[in-house]
C-alpha positions in Angstrom: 32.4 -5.7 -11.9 30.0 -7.7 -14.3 31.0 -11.3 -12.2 29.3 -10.0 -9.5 26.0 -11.7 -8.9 22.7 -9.9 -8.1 21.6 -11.0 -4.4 18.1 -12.1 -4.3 17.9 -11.2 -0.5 18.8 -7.3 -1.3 16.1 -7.8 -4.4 18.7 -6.7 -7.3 17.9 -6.8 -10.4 20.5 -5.3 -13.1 19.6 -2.8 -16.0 21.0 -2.9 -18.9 19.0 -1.1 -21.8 21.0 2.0 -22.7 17.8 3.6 -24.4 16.3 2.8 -20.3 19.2 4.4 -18.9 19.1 7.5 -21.0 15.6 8.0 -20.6 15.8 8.2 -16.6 18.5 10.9 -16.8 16.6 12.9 -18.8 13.5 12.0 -16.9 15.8 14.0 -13.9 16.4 16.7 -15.7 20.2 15.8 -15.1 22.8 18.9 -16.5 26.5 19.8 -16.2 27.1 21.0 -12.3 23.8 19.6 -11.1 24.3 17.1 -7.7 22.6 13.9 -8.0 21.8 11.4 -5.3 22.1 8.1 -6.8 20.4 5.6 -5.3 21.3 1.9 -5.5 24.3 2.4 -8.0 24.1 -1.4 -8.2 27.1 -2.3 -11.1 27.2 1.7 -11.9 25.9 1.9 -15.6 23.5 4.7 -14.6 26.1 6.2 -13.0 28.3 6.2 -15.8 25.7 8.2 -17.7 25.1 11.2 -15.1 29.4 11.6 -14.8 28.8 11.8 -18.8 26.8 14.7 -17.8 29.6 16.6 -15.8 27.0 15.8 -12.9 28.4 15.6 -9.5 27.3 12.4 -7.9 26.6 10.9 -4.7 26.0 7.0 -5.1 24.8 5.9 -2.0 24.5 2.0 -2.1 23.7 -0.8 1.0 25.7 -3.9 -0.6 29.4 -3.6 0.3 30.6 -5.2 -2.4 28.6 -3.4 -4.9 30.2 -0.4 -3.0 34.1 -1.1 -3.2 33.5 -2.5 -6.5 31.8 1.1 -8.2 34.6 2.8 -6.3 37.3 0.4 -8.8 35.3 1.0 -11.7 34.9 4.8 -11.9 37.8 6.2 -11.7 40.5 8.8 -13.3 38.8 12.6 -14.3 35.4 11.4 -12.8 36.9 11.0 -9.1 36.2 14.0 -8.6 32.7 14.3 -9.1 31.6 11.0 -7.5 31.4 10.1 -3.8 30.7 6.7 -3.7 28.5 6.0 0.2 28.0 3.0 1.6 24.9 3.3 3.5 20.9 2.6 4.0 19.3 5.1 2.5 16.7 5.2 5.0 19.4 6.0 7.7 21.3 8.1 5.1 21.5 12.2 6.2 19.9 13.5 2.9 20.9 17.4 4.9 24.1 16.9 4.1 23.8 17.4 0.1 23.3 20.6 -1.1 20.0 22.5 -1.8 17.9 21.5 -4.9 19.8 18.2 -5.4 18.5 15.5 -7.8 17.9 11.6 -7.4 17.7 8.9 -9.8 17.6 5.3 -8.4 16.5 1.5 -9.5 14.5 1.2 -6.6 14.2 -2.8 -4.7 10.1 -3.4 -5.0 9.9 -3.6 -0.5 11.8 -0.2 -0.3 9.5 2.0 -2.7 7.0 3.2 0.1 9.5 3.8 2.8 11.9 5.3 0.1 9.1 8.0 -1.0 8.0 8.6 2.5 11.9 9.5 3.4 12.7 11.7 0.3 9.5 13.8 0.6 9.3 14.1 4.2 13.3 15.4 5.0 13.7 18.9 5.9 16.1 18.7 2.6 13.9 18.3 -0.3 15.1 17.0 -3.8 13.8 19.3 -6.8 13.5 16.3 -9.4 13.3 12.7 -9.1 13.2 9.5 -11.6 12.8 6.7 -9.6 12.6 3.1 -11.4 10.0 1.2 -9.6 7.7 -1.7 -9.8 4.6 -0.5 -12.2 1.8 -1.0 -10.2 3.6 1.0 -7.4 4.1 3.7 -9.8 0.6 4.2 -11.1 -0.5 3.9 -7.7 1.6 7.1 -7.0 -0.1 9.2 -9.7 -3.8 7.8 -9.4 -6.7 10.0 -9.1 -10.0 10.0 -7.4 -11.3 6.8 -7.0 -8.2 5.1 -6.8 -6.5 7.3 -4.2 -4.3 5.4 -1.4 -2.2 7.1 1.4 0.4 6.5 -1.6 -1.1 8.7 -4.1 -2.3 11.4 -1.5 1.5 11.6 0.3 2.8 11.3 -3.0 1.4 14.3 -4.5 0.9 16.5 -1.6 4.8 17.0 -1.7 5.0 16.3 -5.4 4.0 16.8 -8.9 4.0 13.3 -9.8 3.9 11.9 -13.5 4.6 8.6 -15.1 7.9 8.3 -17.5 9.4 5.5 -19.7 7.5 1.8 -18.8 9.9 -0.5 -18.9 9.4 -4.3 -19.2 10.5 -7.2 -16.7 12.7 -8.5 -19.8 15.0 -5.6 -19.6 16.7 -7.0 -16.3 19.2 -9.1 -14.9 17.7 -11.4 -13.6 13.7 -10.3 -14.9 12.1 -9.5 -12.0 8.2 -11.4 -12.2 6.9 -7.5 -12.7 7.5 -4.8 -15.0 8.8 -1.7 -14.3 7.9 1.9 -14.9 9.3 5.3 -13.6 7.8 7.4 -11.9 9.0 11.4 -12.2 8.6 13.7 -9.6 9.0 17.5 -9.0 8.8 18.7 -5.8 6.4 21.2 -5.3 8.3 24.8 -4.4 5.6 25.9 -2.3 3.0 24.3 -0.3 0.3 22.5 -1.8 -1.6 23.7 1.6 -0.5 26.2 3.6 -2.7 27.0 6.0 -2.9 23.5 6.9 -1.0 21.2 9.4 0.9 18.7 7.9 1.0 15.9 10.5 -3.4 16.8 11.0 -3.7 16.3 7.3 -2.0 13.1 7.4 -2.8 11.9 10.4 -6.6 12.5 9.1 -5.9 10.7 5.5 -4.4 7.6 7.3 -7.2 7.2 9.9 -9.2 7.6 6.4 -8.0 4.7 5.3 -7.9 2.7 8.1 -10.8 0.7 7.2 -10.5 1.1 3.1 -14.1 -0.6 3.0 -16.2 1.5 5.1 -17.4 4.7 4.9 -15.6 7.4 6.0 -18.5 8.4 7.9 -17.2 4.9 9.6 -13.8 4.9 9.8 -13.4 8.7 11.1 -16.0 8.2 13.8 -14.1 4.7 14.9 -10.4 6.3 14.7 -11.4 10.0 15.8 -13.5 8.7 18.7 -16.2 11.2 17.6 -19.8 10.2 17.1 -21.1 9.8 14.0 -23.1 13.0 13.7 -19.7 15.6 14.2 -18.7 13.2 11.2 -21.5 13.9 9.7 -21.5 17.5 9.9 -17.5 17.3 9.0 -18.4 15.8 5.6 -21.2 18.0 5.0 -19.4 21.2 5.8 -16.4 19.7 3.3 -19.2 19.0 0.2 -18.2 15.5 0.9 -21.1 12.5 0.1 -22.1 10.5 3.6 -21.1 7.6 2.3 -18.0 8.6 0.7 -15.2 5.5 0.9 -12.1 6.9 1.3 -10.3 5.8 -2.4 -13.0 8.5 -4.2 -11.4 11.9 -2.4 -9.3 14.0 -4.0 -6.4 16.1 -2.4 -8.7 18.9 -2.2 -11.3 16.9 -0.7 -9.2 15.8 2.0 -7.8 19.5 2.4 -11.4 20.1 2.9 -11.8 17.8 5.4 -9.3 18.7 7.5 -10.2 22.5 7.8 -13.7 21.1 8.4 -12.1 18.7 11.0 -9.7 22.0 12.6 -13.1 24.1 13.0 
């Protein structure tokens, strides 16, 4: 399985480093009888690891021959424990694995947003994730006030979001022109929020952001269509500065915002 070539196009990128590979299973918390989606087996070294484990795994991976080749590779006792799925992950049914699965992946740099936004949003949470992703993505994820992004804020209103083992663009097959890092997640168990609507809070955060150099008092009176003094008493009634940019708020902040907003 080692003659096959990483594609470019698909942005593979092959890892190696068995101190790397230990680390993100641990990073998942992965145990005997625990189900793991796996995402973008690539040559199957990670997936090697989790079977070690007595894991049940679901590899679910987009290159075909990637695909038939991990289903060659892994074979004997482990059968049993690994379903091998050729799919986009985007398009895969994350319902059909069972209740407080875990995922581990080597994510491709373009799919980390849309990957995140999938896994957090489906009506079949994970409990734990290590996800290896480029860096600067990653500590975008975790950032706090005054470096908040729609990122950071969808990130950890589903999650508790940390940063594990940094790993460095040398480590790959071919090095990508970035380092790496992985970024943990545990999903939260209740809501961050409750008594607040979901697609409000978001739909308030991303009209927020719209214009990431104005104000808010700009950008929510231009994407609201509300005049500038309801924005103003919005802010105020949230303990919120007039001329607040949107990268300084907080979670609670925004949660602030958006009961403000409801009332």
């Amino acid at each position: 399985m080692s003659d096959i070539n990483p594609k470019k196009s698909l942005g593979q990128h092959w890892l190696h480093d068995e101190s790397v590979l230990d680390a993100i299973c641990d990073a998942a918390g992965v145990s005997a009888s625990d189900h793991v989606l796996e995402i973008g087996p690539g040559l199957g070294t990670l997936t090697e690891r989790i079977l070690a484990k007595n894991a049940v795994v679901t590899a679910v991976e987009f290159d075909h021959d990637l695909a038939v080749a991990l289903k060659k590779r892994v074979h004997g006792a482990t059968d049993a424990n690994l379903s091998v799925v050729e799919s986009d992950i985007l398009s895969f049914d994350l319902t059909s694995l069972p209740a407080n699965y875990k995922v581990v992946a080597n994510i491709p740099y373009y799919l980390t947003s849309n990957l995140l936004r999938v896994l957090c949003e489906s009506q079949n949470p994970f409990s734990t994730a290590a996800l290896l992703m480029q860096k600067e993505v990653a500590e975008r994820a975790v950032a706090g006030p005054g470096s908040m992004s729609v990122l950071s804020i969808s990130t950890q209103y589903y999650c508790e979001a940390s940063l594990g083992v940094f790993v460095p663009a040398r480590l790959f097959t071919p090095p990508p022109k970035v380092d790496s890092q992985v970024l943990v997640l545990k999903y939260r168990t209740s809501p961050l929020f409750p008594d607040v609507d979901t697609k409000m809070f978001f739909r308030l955060v991303k009209v927020g952001f719209s214009q990431k150099r104005k104000t808010l008092l700009n950008s929510l009176s231009a994407g609201l269509h509300l005049p500038k003094t309801d924005i103003k008493t919005m802010l105020e009634s949230a303990g919120i500065r007039l001329h607040a940019r949107p990268q300084e708020l907080g979670l609670d902040d925004w949660y602030r915002l958006s009961v403000a907003h409801r009332s």
